[in-house]
ROPADREN-581945 format. One record per residue: x, y, z of N, C-alpha, C in turn; residue in three letters. Coordinates in steps of 0.02 Angstrom, whole numbers, plus 50000, padded with zeros to 5 digits. Each point is the difference from the previous one (the first is absolute). Layout:
N
XYZXYZXYZALA;...
***
This chain:
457
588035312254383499775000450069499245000550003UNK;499725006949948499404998450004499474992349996UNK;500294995949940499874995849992499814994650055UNK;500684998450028500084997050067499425000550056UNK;499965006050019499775002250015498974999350006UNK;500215002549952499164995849974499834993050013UNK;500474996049972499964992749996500045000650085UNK;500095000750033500064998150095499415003050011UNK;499615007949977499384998750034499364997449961UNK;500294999749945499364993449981500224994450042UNK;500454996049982500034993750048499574999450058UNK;500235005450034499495001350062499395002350016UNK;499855003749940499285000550001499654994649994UNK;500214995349949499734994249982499874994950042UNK;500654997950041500194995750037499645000850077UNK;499825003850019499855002350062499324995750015UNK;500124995650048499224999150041499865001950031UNK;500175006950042499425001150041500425003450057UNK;500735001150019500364999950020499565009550045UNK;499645000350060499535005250007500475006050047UNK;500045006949954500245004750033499725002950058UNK;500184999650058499675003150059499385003349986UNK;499305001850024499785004449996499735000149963UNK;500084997249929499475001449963499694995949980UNK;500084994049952499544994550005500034995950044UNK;500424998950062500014997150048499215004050044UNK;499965006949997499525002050049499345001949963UNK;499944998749928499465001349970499584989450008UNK;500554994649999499614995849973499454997150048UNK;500105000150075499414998650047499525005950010UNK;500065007149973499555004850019499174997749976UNK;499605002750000499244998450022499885001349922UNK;499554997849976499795000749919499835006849981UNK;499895005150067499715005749972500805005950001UNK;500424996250049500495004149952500594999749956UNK;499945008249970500265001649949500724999949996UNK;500264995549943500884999949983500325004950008UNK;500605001850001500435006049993499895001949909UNK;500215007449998499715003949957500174999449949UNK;500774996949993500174996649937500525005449953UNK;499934999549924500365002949961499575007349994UNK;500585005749975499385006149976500505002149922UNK;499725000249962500365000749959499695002149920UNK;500395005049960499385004649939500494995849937UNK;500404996450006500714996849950500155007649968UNK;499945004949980500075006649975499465004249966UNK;500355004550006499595006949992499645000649938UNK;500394997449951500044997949921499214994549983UNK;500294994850047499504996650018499214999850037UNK;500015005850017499595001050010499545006149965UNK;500225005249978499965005049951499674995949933UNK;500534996049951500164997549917499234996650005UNK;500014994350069499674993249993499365003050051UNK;499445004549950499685002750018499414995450047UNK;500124994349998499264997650049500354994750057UNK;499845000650075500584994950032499384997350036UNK;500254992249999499564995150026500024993850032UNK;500085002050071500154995650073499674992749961UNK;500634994550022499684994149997500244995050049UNK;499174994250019499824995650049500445004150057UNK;500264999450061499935003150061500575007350010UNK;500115004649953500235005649984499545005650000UNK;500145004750030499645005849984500455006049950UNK;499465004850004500125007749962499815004250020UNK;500425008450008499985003150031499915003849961UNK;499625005249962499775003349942500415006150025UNK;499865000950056500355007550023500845000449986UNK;500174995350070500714999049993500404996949932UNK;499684996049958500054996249936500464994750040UNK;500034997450071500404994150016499464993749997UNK;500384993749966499554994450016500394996650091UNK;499584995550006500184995950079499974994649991UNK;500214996649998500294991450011499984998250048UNK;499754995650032499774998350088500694995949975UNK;500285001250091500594992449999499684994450001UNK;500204993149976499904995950014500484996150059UNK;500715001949997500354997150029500845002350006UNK;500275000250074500655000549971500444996450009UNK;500384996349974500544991750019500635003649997UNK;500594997150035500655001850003500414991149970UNK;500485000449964500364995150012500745004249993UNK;500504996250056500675004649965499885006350001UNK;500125004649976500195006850011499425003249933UNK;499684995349975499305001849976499495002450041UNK;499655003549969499315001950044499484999949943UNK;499634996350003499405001249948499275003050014UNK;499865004449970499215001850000499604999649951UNK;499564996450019499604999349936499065002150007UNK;499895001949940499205004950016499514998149941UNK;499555000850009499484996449977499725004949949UNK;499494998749952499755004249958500455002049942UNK;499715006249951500435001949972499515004249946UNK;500495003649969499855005449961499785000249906UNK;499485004149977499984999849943500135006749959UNK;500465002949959499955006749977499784998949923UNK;499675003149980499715000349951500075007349944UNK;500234998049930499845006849977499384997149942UNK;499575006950013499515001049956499715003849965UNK;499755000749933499935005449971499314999549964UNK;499315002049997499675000849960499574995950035UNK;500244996050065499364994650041500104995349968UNK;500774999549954500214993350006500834999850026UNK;500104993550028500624999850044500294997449949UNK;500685002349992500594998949956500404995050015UNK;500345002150057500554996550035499854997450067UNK;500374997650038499974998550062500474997950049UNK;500294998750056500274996250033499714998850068UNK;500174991550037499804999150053500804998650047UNK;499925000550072500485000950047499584996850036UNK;500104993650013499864995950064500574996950051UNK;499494998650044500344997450061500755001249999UNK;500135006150007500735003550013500254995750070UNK;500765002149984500344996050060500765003550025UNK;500065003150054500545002950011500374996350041UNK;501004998549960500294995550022500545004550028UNK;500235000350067500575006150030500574996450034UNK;500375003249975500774996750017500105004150077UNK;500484995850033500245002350065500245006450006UNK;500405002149931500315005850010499445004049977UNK;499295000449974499585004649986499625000649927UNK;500484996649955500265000349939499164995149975UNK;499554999349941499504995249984499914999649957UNK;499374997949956499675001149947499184997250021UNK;499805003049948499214999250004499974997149940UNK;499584993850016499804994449919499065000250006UNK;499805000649963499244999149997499724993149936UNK;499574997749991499744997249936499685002949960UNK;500055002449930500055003949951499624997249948UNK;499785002849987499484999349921499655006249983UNK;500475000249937499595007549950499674998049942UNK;499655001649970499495001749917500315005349973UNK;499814998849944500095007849943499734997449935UNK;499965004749969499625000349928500494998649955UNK;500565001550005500514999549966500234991649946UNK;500044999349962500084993749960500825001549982UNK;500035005149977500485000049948500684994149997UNK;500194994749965500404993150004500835004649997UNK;500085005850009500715002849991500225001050072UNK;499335002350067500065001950067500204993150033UNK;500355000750057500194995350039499404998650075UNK;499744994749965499334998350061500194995350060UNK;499694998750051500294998050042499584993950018UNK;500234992750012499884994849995499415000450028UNK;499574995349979499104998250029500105000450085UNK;499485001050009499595000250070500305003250053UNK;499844998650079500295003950044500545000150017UNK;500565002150038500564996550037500485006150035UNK;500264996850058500085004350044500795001349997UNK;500045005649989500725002749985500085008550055UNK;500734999850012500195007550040499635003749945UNK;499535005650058499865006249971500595005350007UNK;500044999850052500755007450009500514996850038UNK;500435002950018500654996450048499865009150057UNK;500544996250066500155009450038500664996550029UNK;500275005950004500794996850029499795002250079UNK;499615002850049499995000950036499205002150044UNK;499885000150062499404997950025499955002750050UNK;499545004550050499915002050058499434996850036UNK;500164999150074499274997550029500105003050071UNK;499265000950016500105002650067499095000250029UNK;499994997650035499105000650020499804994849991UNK;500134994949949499904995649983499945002849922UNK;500335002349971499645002949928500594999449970UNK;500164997849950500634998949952499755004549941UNK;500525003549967500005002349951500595003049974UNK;500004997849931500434997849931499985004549952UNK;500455004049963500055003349952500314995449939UNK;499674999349959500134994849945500345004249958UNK;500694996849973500485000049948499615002849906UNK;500275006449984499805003749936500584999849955UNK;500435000650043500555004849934500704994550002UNK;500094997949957500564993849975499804992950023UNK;499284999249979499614992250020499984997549912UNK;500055004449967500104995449911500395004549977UNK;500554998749970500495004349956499714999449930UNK;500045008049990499614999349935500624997649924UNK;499724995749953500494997049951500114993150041UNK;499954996350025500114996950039499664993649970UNK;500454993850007499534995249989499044998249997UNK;500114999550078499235000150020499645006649968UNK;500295004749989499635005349995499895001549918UNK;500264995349962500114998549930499234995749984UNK;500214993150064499544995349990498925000450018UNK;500165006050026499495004450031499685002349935UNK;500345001949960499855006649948499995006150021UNK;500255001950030500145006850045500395004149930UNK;499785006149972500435002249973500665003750018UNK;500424998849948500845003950008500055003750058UNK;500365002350035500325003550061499525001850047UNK;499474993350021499485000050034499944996250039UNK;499794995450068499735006350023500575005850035UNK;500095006149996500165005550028500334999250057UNK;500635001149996500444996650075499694993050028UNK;499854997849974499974994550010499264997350040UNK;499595007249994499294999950081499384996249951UNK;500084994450052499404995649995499814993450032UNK;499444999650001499804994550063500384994749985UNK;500014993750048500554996249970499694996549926UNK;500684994249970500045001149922499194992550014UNK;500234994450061499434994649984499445002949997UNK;499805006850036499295001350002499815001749904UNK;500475004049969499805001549947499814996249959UNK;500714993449995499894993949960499414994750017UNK;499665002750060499324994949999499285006649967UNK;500105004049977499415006649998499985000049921UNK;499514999949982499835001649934500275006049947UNK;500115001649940500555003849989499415008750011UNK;499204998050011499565006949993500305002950078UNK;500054995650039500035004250079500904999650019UNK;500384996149960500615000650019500415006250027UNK;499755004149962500305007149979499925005450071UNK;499514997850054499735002950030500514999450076UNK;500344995349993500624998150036500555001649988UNK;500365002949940500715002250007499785009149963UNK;500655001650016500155004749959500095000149929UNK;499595002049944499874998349950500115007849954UNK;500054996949929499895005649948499375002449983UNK;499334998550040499615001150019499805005850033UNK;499435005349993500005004050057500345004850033UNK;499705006350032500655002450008500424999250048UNK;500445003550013500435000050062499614999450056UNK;499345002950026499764999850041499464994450025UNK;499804998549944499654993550006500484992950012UNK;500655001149966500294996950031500234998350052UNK;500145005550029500274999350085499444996850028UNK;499505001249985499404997550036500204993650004UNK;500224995549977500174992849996500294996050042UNK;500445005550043500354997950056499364996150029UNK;500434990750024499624997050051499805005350087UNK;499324999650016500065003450065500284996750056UNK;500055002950065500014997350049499694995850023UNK;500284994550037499644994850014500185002550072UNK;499094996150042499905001550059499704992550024UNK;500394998050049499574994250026499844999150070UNK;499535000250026499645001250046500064991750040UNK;500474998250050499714993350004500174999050072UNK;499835005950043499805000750067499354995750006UNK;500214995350059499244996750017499565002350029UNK;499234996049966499615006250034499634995150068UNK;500045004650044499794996050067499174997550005UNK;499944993150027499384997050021500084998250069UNK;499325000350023500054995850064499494995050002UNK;499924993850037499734994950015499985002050078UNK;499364997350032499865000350052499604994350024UNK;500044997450061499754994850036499795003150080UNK;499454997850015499845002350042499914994550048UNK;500644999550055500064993250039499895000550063UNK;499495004450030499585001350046499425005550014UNK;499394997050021499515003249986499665001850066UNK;500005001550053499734998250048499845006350044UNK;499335002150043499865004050046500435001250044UNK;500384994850023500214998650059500765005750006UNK;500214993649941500815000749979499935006949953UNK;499785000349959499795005949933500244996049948UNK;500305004249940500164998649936500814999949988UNK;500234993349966500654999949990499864998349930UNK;500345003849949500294998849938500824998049971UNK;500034995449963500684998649976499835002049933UNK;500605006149967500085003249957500614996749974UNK;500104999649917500414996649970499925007549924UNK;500565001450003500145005549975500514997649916UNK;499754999649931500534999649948500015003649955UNK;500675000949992500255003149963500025010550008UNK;500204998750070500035008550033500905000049994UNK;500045007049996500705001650005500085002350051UNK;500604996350044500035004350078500265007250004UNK;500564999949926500355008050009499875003449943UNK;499725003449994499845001849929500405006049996UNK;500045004750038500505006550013500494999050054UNK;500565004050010500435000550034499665003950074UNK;500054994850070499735001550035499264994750017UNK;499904996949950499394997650019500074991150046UNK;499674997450024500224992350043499294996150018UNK;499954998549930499304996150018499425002549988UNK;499484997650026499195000149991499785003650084UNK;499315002950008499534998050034499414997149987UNK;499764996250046499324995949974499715000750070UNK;499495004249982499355001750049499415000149981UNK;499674995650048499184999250005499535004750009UNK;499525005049955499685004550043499254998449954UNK;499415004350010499595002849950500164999549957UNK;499704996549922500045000949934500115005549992UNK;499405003450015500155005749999500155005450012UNK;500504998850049500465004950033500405003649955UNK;500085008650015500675004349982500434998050040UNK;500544996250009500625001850024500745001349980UNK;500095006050065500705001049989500344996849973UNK;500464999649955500434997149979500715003149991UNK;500185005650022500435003950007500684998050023UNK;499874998050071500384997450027499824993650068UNK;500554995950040499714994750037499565000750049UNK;499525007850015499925000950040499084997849979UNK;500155000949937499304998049961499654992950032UNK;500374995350023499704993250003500014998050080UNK;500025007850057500094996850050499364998150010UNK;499365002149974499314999650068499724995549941UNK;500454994749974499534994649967500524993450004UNK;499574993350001500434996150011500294998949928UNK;500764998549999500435000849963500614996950005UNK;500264997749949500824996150009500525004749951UNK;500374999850023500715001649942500494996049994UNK;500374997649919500054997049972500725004149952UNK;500555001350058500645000949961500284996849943UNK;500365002449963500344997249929500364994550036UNK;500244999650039500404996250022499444991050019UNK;499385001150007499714995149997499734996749954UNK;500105003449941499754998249939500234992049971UNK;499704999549966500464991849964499765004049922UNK;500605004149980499865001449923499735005750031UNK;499484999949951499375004449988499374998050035UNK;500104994150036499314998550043500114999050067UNK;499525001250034499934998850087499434998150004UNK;500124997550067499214996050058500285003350040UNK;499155002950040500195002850047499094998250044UNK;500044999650076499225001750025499925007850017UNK;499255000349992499715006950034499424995650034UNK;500005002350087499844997350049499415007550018UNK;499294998850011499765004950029499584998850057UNK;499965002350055499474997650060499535001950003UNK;499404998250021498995001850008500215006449995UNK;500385004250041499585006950024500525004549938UNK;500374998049947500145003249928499554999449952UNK;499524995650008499794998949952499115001450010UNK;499785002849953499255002549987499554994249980UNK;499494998250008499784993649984499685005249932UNK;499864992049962499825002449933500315004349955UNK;500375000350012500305006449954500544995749946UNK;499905000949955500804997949939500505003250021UNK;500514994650006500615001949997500555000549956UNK;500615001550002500594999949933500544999550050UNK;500404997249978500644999950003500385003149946UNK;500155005850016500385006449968500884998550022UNK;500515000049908500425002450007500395003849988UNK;500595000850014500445008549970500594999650009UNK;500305003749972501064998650028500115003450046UNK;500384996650041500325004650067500635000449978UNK;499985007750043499725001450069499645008249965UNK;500125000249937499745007049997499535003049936UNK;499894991049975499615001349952500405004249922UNK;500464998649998500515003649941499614999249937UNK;499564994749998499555000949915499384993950015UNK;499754997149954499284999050005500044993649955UNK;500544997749982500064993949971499734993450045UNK;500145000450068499964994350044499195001250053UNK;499625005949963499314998950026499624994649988UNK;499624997150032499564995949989499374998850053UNK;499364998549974499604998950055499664993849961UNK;499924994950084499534996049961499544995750064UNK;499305000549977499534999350030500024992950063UNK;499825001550059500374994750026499184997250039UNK;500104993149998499254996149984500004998350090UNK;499465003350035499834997750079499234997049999UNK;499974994550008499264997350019499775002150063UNK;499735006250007499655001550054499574996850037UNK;499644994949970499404992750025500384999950058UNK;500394999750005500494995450051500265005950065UNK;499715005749990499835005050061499345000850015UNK;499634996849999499585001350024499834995650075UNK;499595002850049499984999550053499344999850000UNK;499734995750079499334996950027499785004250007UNK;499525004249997499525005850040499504997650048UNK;499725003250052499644996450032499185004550001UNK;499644995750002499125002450007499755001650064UNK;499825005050002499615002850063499165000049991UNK;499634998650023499315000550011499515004050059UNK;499965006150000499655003450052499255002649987UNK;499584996450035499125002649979499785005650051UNK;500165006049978499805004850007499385002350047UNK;499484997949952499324999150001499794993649998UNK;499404998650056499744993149984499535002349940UNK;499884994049981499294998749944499555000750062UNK;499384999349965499454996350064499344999849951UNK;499424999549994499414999449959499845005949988UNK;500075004650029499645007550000500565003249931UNK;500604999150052500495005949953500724995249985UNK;500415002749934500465000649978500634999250050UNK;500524995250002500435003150029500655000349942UNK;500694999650040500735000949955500574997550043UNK;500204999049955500994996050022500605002349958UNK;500375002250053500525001349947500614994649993UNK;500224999749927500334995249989500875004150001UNK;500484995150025500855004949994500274993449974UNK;500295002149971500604996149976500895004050032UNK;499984996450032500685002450044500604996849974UNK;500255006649951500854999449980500475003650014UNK;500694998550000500425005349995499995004649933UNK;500395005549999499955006149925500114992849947UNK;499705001249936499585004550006499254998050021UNK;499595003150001499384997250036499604995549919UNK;499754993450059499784997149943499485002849951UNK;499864997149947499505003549938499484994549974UNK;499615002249963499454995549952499264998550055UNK;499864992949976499475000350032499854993850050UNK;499455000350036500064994250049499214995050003UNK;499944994450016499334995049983499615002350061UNK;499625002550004499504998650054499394996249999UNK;500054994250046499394994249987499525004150066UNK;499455002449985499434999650054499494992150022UNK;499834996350041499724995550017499425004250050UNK;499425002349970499405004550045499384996949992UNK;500004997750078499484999350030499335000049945UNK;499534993749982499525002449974500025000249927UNK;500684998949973499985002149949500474993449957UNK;499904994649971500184994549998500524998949940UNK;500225005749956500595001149978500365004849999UNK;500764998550017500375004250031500155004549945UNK;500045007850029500165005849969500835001549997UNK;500205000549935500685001049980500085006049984UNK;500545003150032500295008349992500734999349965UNK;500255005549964500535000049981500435005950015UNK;499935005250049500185004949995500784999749993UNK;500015008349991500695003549958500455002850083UNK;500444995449997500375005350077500275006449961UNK;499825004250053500185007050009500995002450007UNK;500225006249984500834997850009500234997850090UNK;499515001950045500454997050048499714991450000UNK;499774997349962500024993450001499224997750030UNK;499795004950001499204996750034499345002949962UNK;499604996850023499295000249968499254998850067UNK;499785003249986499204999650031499634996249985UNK;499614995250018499574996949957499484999550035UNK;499245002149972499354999950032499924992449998UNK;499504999150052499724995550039499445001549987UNK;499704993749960499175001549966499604996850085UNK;499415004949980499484996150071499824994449985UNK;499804994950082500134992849973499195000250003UNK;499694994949988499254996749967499664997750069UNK;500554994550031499754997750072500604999950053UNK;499734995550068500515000350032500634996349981UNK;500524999250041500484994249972500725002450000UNK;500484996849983500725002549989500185003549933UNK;500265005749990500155003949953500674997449995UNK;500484998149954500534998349978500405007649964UNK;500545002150019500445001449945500714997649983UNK;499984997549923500594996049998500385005349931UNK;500725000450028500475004749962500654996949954UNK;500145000249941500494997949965500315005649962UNK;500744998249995500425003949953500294996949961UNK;500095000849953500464996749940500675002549989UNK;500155007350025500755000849987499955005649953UNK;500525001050009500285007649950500504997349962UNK;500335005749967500854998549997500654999650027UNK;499665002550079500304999050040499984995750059UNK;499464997050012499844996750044499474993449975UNK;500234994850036499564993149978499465000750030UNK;499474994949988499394999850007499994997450086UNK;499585005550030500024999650067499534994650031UNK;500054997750067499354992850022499565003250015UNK;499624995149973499035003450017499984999950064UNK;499655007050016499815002450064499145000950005UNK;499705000150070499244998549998500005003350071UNK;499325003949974499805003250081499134998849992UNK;499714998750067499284997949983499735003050082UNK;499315000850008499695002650040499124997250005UNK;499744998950048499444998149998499495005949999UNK;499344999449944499545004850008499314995850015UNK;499915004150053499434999250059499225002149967UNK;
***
């Protein structure tokens, strides 16, 4: 049966194009380049293993956890065919023993692959290649180069959250005296009830690191137990992105965004139904407690029941008087209705061309004071807007009497939007000119030249 068994989920591991399990590479493969895959494999292969094979060393897209001693395997992918489920993860592992600052032995564990039967039941196969110092022509070595054989078998599997995890098979996986366990070189009534990783992983491992996998005449009792394969944990909850389009921009109308949401889980706990997705301040605190959090911002909700999978489209619609000019916005999400965990947060920066609020301001010109030959006069300049009041600075052309090139001012408006500007005394009689320009703020376009003029006598 075991046999059988095997042979159906290799078949299917093998065989599989692409065949995409809800949710997870279905909602990772359009997400945005900046995000990150689901979390993948976590896994130490044993205690033994990590203890014996004193130096451990993450390879190409695997990490290491020095603390926890777990390595991580990003998923790459998970395919179903038939009552198969495959996961497969990227990277892979190096344990090393060393003594004196030189390395003895070794083994590598790449690109692991977990294959799970309907009823729960799997095995985990990785690609394998060990070293050792060992020559001796009496030990049983294991054919050249890499190749990918079951590391452990589990007769059974839990998942829930999106997180699967497997207790891998120790005790009656090689009968000791046993053919294979002959052809191994395993000595006499070994390994020990039979506990050891499965027999292909051994027969591809060199005979220096073999030992480090079964129960052996090796070591003591306690180092042995250490040997037990650990728990396998696989993490292959999708992790949510959003894409955003912003398909109206306007003073008038305000801001409409279409949000395209992948790879979110609508129920992650019992009780939960969906997403919210609300527009506020980047950098806004908000409630997130409960639905009461998203009334005073514009906002959509987005039941499980609307989902396709793990992804939704949805708009967030906001009008002029929600929205703050200039300010960054986000489109913030979370699980409803009560926020049960923090898996389905997300914020992401939502792009408004403000250019496109801005409004005409208009120029006022009032001369105060005449000029005249004797004395000085002044005009005050306004720039008349709605809040907020316009800013920066404004052209003032003088044309005075007497004086045969015109004098250019630049003053700074003041916060209610206006400025004073002296009126130099003119030279002779004639028409005094004042001509006024604005160029605009960030809120307002460049206003029409305005001109006020007066004759000095």
């Amino acid at each position: 049966m075991k046999s059988l068994m095997r042979t159906a989920r290799r078949g299917a591991a093998a065989g599989i194009s692409g065949v995409l399990v809800a949710g997870v590479l279905a909602g990772l493969a359009a997400a945005p380049a900046n995000a990150a895959p689901a979390r993948g494999l976590s896994w130490n292969v044993s205690d033994q293993f990590q203890t014996h094979l004193n130096t451990q060393t993450p390879l190409g897209a695997a990490t290491y956890d020095a603390t926890t001693k777990d390595a991580t395997f990003p998923l790459e992918s998970v395919t179903t065919a038939g009552a198969v489920t495959t996961y497969t993860f990227d990277g892979g592992l190096k344990g090393a023993f060393a003594f004196g600052g030189t390395e003895l032995y070794s083994i590598h564990l790449n690109d692991p692959k977990l294959v799970v039967e309907a009823d729960g039941s799997g095995e985990l196969r990785a690609t394998v290649n060990s070293v050792g110092s060992n020559t001796d022509a009496t030990v049983v070595f294991p054919s050249a180069g890499p190749r990918e054989v079951t590391v452990t078998e589990f007769a059974a599997s839990t998942k829930a959250g999106g997180v699967l995890t497997a207790t891998p098979r120790w005790e009656g996986v090689l009968a000791p005296d046993s053919t294979e366990a002959n052809d191994l070189g395993i000595a006499a009534g070994y390994p020990t009830l039979g506990k050891s990783f499965d027999p292909e992983l051994l027969g591809a491992l060199h005979p220096d690191v073999r030992s480090t996998f079964y129960w052996s005449n090796r070591g003591s009792a306690e180092s042995n137990a250490r040997k037990a394969p650990s728990t396998l944990v696989v993490d292959a909850q999708p992790t949510p992105a959003v894409k955003l389009t912003t398909t109206l921009n306007s003073p008038k109308e305000g801001v409409q965004v279409k949000v395209e949401g992948k790879g979110f889980t609508p129920v992650t706990n019992p009780g939960d139904d969906g997403v919210y997705v609300v527009m506020a301040p980047a950098n806004e605190k908000i409630d997130r407690s409960d639905s009461s959090g998203i009334d005073k911002y514009p906002a959509a909700y987005v039941p499980a029941a609307a989902f396709n999978g793990n992804d939704f489209v949805t708009v967030v619609s906001a009008n002029p008087a929600e929205l703050k000019k200039h300010t960054q916005y986000a489109i913030f999400t979370w699980q409803a209705h009560r926020n049960s965990n923090a898996t389905q947060d997300t914020r992401t920066l939502v792009s408004i061309d403000w250019s496109k609020w801005k409004v005409v301001a208009k120029t006022a010109v009032k001369v105060n004071k005449k000029a005249t030959r004797k004395k000085a006069g002044k005009a005050t300049v306004t720039i008349t807007a709605t809040k907020p009041k316009a800013t920066g600075r404004v052209k003032v052309t003088l044309r005075i009497p007497g004086i045969k090139k015109a004098k250019v001012l630049t003053p700074k408006l003041n916060k209610q939007g206006k400025v004073v500007v002296k009126l130099p005394k003119a030279k002779k009689k004639g028409k005094y000119s004042v001509v006024v320009t604005y160029a605009g703020d960030k809120n307002y376009k460049a206003a029409k030249k305005k001109a006020a003029s007066f004759k000095v006598k």
